[in-house]
N, C-alpha and C positions, 0 to 999 in steps of 0.2 A: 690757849697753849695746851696740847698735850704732855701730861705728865706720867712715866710710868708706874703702872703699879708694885706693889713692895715684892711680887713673885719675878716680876719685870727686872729689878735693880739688881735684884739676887744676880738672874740668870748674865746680867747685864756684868756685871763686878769685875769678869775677867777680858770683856772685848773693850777695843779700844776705834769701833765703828759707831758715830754716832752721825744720824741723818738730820737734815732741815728741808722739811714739807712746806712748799708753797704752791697754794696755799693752804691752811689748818682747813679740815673741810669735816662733816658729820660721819661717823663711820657705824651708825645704825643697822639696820638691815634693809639693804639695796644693794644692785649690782651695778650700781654706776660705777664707772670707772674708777675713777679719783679714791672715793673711800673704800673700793679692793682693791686698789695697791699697796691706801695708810693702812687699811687690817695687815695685810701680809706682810709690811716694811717691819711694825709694831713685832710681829711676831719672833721675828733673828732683831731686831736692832732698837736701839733708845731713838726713837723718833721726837722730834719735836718741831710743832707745828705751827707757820707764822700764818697770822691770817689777816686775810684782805678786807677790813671791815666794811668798806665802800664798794664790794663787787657789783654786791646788786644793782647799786646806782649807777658804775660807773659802765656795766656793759648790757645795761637794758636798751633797750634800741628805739623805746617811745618815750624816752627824755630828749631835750635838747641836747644839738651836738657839740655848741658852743663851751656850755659850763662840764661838761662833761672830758673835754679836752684838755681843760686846765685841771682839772681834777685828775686825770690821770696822769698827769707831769706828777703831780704833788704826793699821789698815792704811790707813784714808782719810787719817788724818793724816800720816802718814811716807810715804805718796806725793804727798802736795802740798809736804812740806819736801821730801822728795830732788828732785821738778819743778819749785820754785822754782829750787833752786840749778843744776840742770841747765839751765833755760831762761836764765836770766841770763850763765850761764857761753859761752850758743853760740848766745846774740842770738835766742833762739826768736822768731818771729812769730807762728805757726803750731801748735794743738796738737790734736791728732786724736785722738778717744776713740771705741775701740771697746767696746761695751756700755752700758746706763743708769750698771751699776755704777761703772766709770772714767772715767763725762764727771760723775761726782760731783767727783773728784778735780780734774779739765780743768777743770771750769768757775770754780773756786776760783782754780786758781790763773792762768786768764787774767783774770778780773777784779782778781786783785792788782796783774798785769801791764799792765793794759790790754789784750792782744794776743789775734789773734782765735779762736775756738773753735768746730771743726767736730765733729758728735757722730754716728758712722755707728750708726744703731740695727739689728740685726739680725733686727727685725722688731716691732712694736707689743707692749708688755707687756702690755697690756691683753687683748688678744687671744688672745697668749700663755696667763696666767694664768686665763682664761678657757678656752683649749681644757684646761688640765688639771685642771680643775672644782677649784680653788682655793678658798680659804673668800672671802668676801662681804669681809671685812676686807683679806686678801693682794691684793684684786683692786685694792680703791680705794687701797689705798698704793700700790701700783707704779703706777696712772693718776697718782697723785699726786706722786711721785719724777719723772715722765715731763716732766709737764705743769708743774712748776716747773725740770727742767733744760731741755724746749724753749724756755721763753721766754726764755732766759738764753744759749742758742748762739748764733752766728751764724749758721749751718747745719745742717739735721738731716736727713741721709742715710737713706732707705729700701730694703728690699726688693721693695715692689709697689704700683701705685697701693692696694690695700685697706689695706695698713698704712698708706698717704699719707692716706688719707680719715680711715683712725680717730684718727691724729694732728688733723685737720683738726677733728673731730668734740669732740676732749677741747679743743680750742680755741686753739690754736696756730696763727700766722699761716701760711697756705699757703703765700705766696710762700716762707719760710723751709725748705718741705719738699721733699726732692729726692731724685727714683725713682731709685737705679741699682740696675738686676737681678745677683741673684748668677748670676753666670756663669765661664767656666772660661777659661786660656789654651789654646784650641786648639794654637798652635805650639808650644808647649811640651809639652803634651800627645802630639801626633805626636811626638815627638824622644825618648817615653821609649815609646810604644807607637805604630809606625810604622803608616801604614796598609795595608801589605800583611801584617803579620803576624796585624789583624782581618781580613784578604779571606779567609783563610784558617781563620784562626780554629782552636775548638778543637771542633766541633760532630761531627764524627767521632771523638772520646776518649768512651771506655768505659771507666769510669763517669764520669756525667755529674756534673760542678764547679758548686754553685752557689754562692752567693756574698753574703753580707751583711754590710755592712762602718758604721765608725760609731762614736761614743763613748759607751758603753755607760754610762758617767756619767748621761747623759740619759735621765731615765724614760721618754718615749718609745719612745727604740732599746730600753730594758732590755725593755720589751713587747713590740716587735718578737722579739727574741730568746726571749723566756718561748713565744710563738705558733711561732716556727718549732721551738724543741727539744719543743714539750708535742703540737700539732698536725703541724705541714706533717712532721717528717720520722718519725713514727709511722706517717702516713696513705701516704708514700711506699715506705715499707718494705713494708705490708700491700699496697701495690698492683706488688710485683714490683719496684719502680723503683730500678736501682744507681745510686748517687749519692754523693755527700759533699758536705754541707753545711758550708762555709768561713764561719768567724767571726773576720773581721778587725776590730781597733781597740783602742783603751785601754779599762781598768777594766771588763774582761770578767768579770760575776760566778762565782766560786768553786760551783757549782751544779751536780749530776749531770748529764752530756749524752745525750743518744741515742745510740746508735753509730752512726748515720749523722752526727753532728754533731764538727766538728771546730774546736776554738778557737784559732787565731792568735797572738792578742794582739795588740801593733801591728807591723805591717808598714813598713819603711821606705818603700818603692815601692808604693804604691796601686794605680797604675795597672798594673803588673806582674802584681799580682793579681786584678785586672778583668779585663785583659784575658786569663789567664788561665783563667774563669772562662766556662762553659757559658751561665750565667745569671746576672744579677744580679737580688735580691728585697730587694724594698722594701715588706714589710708595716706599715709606720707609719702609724698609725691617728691621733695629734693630733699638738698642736705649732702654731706657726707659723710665717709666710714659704714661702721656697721651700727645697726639699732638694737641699746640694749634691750628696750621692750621688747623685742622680739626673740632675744635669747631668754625671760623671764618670762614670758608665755610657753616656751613649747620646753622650759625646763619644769615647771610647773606641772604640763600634761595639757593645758586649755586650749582648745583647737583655735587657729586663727585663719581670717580674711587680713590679707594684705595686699598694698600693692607692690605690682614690678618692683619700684624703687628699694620699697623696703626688703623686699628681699635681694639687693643685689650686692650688698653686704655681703651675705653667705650664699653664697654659688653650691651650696652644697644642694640648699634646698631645691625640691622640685614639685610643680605645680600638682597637686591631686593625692601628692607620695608622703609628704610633710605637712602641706598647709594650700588653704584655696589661694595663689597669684593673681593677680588681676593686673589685667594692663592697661586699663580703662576703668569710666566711672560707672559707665553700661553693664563691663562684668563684677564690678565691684560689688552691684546692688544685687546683681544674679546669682553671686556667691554667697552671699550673705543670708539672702533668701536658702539657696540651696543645704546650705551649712547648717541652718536651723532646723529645715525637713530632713535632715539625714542625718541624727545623732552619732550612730553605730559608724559611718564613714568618717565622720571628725573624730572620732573616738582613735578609730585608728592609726590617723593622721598623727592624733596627737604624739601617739606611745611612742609612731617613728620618729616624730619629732626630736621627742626625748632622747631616744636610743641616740642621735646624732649630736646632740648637746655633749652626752654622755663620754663620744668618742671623742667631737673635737674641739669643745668649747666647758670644760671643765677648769676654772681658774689653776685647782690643783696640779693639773699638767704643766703648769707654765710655770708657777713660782720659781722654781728651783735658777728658770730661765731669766725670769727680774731679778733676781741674786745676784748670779753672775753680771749681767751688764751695772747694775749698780755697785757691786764692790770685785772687780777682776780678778784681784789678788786673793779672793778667795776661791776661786775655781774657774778654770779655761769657760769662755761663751760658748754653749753647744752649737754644732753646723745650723740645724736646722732654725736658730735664731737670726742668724746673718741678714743680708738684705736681700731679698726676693726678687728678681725683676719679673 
């Protein structure tokens, strides 16, 4: 549980807004989602945080699916008694559900309450389940899980107008849908990776640091991973190129590497290891939403190899202007290659990169905008939050 601190209580003495996070999550230094909304919730409000002690088990996806089913009856249930008695206990109003999974739990137990329920979706299930060629069944339950907890929120937070349309789409009142982009704390960011230690960078180190980083939990990344150890660092070797491929994050599978590949595990300072790093590669080929690593790379400064996919997140970006795009695994290896013989071009990619993080993916633009949607009565929802088509 998070508790606040005694500068916290002071400031806390005269509101009478207190929130319930599901679930209590780490709020370290990362830009995942989840733990920058609990920093900035933390910041205006008494948060307190129920947490899902069985997540890991219950939505890893190389356990069986049998005990795993029953288990999640059981964890839904002892998260809405242990949220009952915690929101009553500390006048909850307010309860914030990160994932479909925990606005099960949220939604339950604000309707017990009366009191209101904001659901931050992490991007369209539908969509989701859809990019990772899901069976025809998985696909319409979780539209279906979706489309009976939207009408039941108060509020349902997105990643991009496209997830906001496909919400719109499965039939869920628009006005109820509200874009905030995953984006990063720049300042906080500079404070742990200054900006002259990117001017300088590490593009003169021999052998060149690349860098892929991520929760390897997630079949996605596991794919990302299986393409850079079976591909990218075979094809690098054959082609002369010294290097070391850095595999940063959780549940790095147990699996022969290349020798050019080197595994991490989780690193406490991310951005240490970004910045760090020659290159950042972002071969993720599905999935949905936007990729935080990829707004931690080019807030950072570290030039990146991506592909299409990941970049279609941010339409902002553009191939050669921000970061090398690859639409194949052909230009993947050609970029990569390229990227490392042409310091001075990724140099500059990166600054633009930056500049663009800068403009529209800075957490600090948006706060003001999760304020509003999560307590109304403190301030009208600005337009430009609404739902997107």
């Amino acid at each position: 549980m998070i508790h606040p601190t005694a500068s916290q209580v002071a400031r806390f003495a005269d509101r009478d807004t207190a929130i319930l996070f599901i679930p209590d999550t780490e709020v370290g230094q990362t830009s995942e989602r989840a733990p920058t909304i609990l920093r900035t919730l933390r910041e205006q409000h008494d948060v307190i945080g129920l947490r899902g002690p069985w997540d890991r088990i219950l939505y890893d996806p190389r356990r069986s699916k049998a005990p795993r089913a029953v288990l999640y009856v059981v964890d839904k249930g002892l998260l809405v008694w242990r949220g009952l008695r915690l929101a009553r206990r500390h006048r909850v109003r307010v309860i914030v559900c990160e994932t479909v999974h925990h606005a099960v739990a949220g939604v339950v137990i604000a309707r017990l309450l009366g009191i209101r329920c904001v659901w931050d979706s992490h991007g369209n299930g539908k969509l989701f389940y859809e990019s990772l060629e899901k069976s025809r069944t998985s696909v319409r339950m979780i539209a279906w899980l979706e489309r009976f907890l939207g009408r039941r929120v108060d509020a349902l937070i997105t990643v991009s107008s496209r997830d906001a349309a496909a919400y719109a789409q499965m039939g869920l009142e628009p006005s109820k849908v509200h874009v905030i982009p995953v984006s990063v704390h720049v300042r906080e960011i500079d404070s742990i990776a200054p900006p002259e230690d990117r001017e300088t960078g590490v593009h003169s180190r021999r052998p060149a640091v690349l860098l892929l980083f991520g929760s390897f939990g997630y079949a996605p990344n596991r794919e990302a991973l299986e393409f850079v150890n079976a591909v990218l660092a075979p094809a690098l070797a054959r082609a002369g190129i010294r290097c070391e491929i850095r595999v940063a994050g959780r549940d790095i599978p147990a699996i022969p590497f290349d020798p050019l590949v080197r595994p991490l595990g989780f690193v406490p300072d991310i951005y240490a290891s970004i910045r760090a790093a020659t290159l950042c590669i972002v071969p993720v080929k599905r999935g949905v939403g936007v990729l935080t690593k990829v707004l931690d790379a080019m807030a950072v400064g570290t030039p990146i190899v991506m592909s299409d996919f990941a970049a279609r997140g941010i339409p902002e970006i553009r191939h050669g202007v921000h970061a090398f795009v690859a639409t194949t695994d052909e230009e993947f290896l050609r970029y990569v290659t390229q990227a490392l013989g042409d310091p001075d071009k990724c140099l500059a990619m990166a600054r633009r990169a930056r500049e663009l993080v800068e403009r529209k993916f800075d957490w600090e633009t948006h706060a003001d905008r999760l304020e509003a949607i999560i307590d109304p009565s403190t301030r009208q929802i600005p337009a430009e939050v609404a739902h997107e088509s």
